[in-house]
N, C-alpha and C positions, 0 to 999 in steps of 0.2 A: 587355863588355856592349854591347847593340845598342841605340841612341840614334836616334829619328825626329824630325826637325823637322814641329810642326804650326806652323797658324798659331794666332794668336790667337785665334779665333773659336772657331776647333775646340776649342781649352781649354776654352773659355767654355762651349761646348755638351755638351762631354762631366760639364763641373762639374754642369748644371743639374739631370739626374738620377745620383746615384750608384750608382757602378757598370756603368753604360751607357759602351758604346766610342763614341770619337767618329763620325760618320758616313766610309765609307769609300769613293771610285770603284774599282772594277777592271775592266780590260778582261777581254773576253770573244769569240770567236770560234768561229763554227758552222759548218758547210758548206754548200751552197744548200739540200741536201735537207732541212734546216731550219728554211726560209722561211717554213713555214708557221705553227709552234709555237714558237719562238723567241722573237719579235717579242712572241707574246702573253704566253710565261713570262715574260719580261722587264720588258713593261710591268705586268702584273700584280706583279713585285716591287720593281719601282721606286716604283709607289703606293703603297705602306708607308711609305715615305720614314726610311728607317735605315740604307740604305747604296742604293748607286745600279752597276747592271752597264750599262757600255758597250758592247753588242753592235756587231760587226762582222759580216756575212755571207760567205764568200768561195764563189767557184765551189768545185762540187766535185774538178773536175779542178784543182785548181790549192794546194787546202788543205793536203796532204801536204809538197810541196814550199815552199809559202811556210813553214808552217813551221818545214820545219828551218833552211833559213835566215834565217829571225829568230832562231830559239834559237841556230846558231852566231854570228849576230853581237850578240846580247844584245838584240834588240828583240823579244821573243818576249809574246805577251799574255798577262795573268795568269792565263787561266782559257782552258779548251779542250774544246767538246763535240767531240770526235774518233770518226769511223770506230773501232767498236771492234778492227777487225782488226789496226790498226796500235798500238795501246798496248805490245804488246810492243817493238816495233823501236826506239821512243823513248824509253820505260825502259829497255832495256839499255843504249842509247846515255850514260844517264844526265841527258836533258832534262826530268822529270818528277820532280816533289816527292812524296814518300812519304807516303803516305795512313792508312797501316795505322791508327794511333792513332784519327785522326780516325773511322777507318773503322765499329772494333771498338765505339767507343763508341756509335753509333749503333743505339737498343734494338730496328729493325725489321732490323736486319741480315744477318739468318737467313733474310729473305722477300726479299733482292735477287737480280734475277738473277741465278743464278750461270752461264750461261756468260757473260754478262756479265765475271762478277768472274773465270772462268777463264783470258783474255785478260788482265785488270787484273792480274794478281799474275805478277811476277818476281821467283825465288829467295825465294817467302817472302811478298814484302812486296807490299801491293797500293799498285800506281800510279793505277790506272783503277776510277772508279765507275761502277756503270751510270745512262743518263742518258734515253734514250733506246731503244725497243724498236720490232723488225719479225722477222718470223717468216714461213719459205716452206710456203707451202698450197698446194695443188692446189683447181682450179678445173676445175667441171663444167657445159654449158650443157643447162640443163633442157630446153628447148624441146626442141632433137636429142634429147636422152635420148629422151622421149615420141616424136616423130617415127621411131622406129628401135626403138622398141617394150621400150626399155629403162625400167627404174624410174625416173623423173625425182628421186625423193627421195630413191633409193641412191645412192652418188658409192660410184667404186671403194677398193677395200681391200685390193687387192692387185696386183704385178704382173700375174700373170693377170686379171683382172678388170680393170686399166689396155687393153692388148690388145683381152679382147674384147670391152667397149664401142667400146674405138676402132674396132677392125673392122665392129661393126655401122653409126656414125655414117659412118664411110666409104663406106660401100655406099648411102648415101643419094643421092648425087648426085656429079658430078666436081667441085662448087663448095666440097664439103663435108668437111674430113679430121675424121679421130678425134684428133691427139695433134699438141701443137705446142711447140718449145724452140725458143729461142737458139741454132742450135750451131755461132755464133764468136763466141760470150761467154764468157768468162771467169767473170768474177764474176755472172753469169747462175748458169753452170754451179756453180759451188758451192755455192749460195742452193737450188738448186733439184733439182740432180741427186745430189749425196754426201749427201744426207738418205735416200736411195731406199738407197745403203750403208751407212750407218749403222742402218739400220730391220733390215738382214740380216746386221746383226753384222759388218759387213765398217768398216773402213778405210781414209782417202784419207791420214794424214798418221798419225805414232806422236804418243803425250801430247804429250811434248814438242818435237814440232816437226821431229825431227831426222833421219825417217826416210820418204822417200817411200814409201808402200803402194797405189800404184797399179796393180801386177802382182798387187797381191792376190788370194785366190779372189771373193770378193765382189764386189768391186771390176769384176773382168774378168767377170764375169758383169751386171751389172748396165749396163756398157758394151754388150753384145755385145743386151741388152734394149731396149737401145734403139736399136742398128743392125739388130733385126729390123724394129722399127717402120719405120722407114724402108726397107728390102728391102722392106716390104709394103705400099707405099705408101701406109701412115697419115699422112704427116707429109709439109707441102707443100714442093717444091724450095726455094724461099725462104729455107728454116730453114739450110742448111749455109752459107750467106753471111749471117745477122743477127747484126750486133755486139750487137747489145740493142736495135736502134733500133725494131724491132719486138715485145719482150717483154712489153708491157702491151695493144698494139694489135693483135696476131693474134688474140687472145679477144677482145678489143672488138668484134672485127670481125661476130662473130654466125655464124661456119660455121668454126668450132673447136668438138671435143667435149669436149675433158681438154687442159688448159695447165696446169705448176706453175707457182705466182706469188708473192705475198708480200700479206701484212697491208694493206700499204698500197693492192693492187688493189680493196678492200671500197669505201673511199672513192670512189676514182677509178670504178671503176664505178658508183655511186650518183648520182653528181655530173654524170658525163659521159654514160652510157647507162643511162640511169634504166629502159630498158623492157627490158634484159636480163635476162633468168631465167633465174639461174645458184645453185649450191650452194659452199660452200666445205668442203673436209673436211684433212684428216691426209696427207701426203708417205709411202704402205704402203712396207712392206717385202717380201722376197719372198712371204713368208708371212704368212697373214691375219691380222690381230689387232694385228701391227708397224706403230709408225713412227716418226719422226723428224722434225726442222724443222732450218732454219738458223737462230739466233737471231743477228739483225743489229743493227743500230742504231749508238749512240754511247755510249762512255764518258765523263764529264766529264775531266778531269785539269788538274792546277796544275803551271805550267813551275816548273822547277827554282828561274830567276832571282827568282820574285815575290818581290816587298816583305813581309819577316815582318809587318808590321803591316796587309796586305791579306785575310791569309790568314783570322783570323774571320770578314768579310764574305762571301768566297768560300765559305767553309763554311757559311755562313746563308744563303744561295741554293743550296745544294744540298740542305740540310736545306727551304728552300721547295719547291726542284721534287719533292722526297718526301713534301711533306706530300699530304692530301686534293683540297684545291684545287690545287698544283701538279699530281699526276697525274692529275685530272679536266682542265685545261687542256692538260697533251699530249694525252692520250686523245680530246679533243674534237677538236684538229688534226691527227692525224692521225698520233700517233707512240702506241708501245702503251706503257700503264704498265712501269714495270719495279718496281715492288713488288707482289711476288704477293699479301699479306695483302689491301691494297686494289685489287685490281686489277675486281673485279666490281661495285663501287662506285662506279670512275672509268667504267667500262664504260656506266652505269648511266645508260638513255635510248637507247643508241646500235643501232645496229644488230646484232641479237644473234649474227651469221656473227662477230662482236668475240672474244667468246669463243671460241672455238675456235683464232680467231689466243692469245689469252691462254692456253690451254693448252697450244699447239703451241711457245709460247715460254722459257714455266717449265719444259718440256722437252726442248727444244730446245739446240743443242751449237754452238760456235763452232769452228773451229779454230786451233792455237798453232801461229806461224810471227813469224820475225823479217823474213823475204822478203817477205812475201805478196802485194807487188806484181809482183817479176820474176817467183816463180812462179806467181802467179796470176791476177792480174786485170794484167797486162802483155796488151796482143793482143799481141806476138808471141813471146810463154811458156809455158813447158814444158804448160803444164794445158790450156790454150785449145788449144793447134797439137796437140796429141796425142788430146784427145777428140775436135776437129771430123774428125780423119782418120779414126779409129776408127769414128767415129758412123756415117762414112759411106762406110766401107768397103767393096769388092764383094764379099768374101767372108770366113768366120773366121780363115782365117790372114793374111788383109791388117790385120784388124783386132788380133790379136794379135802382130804385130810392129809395129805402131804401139804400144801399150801396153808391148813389152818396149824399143823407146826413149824413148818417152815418160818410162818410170820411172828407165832412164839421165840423162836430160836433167834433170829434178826433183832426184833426188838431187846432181850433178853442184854447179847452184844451191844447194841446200841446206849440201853442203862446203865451199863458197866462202864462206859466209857463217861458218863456223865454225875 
């Protein structure tokens, strides 16, 4: 049997009302991208005063690595809103406390995220709850639209119709392109371009993680769509050397026609270029009607090591950030609900381009990978070095034998890991 030393007090308090657990601290850590809604979930359930969460905030470059080594060296914080990409690699490792029970009991269950929960669950059992929601949208600037004699209130719905807007905004002036990416970003690229193959039935990874599908038909077609862009110069020099440092700010910039982007650009354009008039819509597929999102964010998760007797409180702060008021407090900061039932509720005031990120996210697909740093969001990694070649290829078979190593290279990573 497992025996905790309180103190006196703490008896004394937990006696006063019966039945009530004593008050409990646990640590808590979040990534920067965070900073925003963190701070206010937090103090918002600190105010209750029934158990108390110690946030920490860590860079985001730097969160992954501190910690695994806290978890290898047992200083690991009781609670973890985590990148949901990486919840696989840390559950198989076996650094994450198994949630399933806690999970299944929870009666809104059926309405969490689920590509959320489809990163959470290894072999069955889910480690990662969803905690935390962002969804990649494409973004259209209305002004050009009108200026170029296009609908300003249609945003494209299909590849085709990606193009020939773009072509028509470009013909506007040399100051002016139609379509602008990242393409030497990584995790850009994922958030924003494998949503374009997933919308055409194509695939960048198998379910389980195990199998690069980058030589795909889909796939190699959706690439090669986007190395026209570029052959026809829709898309400014610029883009084949941006790690990301420019992926919010080339559409800010106001002589961008069509950028995909994510959830989180509604805010920041609001806040920072209030006189932008811009639409938000759906990541099309080839064909009209199709699409797809990346559904991003964080999963919460409890380190393997935590204190049993920490573990109800952690759970009562996750059952807060699910309630009403918890996901009205992300939702206001700037992270999307992750409970679908209430999620038009939490929405509720806000700028209504919200919704559409909340539908693109409830539909929206994560992908399973134990890697996903070297093969993905690593700059100099299979996915990054192989789309930026491709993208910007001078011809289709340049581009096609970039794509038949690239998917060497992927795989290669992938069997190493297994």
């Amino acid at each position: 049997m497992y025996f905790r030393t309180v103190s006196g007090a703490a008896v004394a308090a937990a006696l006063l009302v019966p039945g009530q657990l004593a008050a409990e601290e646990f640590s808590i850590w979040v990534r920067s991208d965070g900073s925003e809604f963190m701070p206010k979930l937090v103090e918002a359930y600190n105010a209750r005063g029934e158990h108390k969460a110690d946030l920490q905030i860590v860079p985001v470059n730097e969160l992954v690595q501190k910690y695994a080594i806290a978890s290898a060296g047992g200083s690991a914080p009781d609670a973890l809103s985590l990148d949901l990409i990486y919840t696989p690699a840390f559950a198989e490792q076996g650094q994450l406390r198994d949630l399933t029970e806690f999970a299944k009991s929870l009666p809104y269950f059926d309405s969490l995220s689920k590509a959320h929960l489809s990163v959470g669950t290894v072999d069955g059992k889910i480690y990662g709850l969803p905690f935390s929601g962002d969804a990649s949208l494409l973004l259209w600037n209305k002004d050009l639209y009108e200026r170029a004699g296009l609908d300003p209130e249609d945003g494209p719905s299909s590849w085709a119709e990606i193009q020939e807007d773009a072509k028509a905004i470009a013909a506007l002036d040399d100051e002016t392109y139609g379509f602008y990416f990242s393409g030497n970003c990584g995790g850009c690229n994922i958030f924003t371009f494998a949503p374009l193959i997933w919308a055409s039935d194509g695939e960048v990874l198998s379910e389980d993680g195990k199998k690069a599908m980058l030589d795909s038909p889909k796939a190699v077609e959706a690439i090669d769509f986007y190395r026209g862009m570029v052959a026809d110069g829709l898309v400014p020099a610029g883009s084949q050397t941006d790690n990301g440092a420019n992926f919010f700010a080339a559409f800010a910039n106001g002589n961008i026609g069509i950028s995909p982007s994510g959830s989180f650009a509604i805010g920041a354009l609001n806040n920072q270029y209030p006189d932008l008039n811009y639409g938000v819509t759906f990541i099309p597929g080839q064909e009209e009607g199709n699409w797809s999102s990346f559904a991003g964010g964080d999963n919460i998760v409890i380190s393997a090591g935590t204190d049993e007797g920490k573990i109800p409180a952690i759970q009562d702060f996750i059952e807060f950030a699910y309630s009403p008021e918890g996901q009205t407090i992300l939702a206001q900061n700037g992270a999307m609900p992750v409970r679908g039932d209430i999620a038009e509720e939490a929405l509720a005031g806000l700028d209504e381009r919200y919704l559409i990120s909340a539908e693109a996210m409830a539909n929206g697909r994560t992908p399973y990978t134990v890697v996903f740093n070297d093969l993905i969001n690593s700059s100099n990694g299979p996915w990054v070095t192989t789309l930026n070649r491709a993208f910007f290829a001078s011809s289709e078979e340049d581009m096609r034998q970039a794509v038949g190593d690239g998917q060497a290279q992927m795989q290669s990573v992938i069997d190493a890991a297994y």
